[in-house]
Phi, psi and omega in degrees: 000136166249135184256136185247039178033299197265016190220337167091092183197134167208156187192144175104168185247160150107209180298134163290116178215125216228149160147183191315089233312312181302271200320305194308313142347280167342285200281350152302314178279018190067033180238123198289349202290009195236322195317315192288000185273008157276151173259146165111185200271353184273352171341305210283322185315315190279261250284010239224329187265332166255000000 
């Protein structure tokens, strides 16, 4: 599931990964430069990737 923080938006199943609309994008989009403004236990999945 993803939080988008700054817009008050959530959507999805699964580890909670929360932050900022620019990071979460980012880090959907494979870009590692974002991964530390997230939060939550699914944070390791993305980082997991890069």
């Amino acid at each position: 599931m993803t939080t988008w923080s700054d817009v008050g938006w959530s959507s999805g199943l699964g580890a909670l990964v929360r932050g900022p609309a620019e990071a979460l994008m980012l880090a959907i989009g494979g870009r590692a430069v974002a991964v530390d403004d997230l939060t939550g236990e699914g944070v390791v999945g993305f980082q997991a990737r890069f």
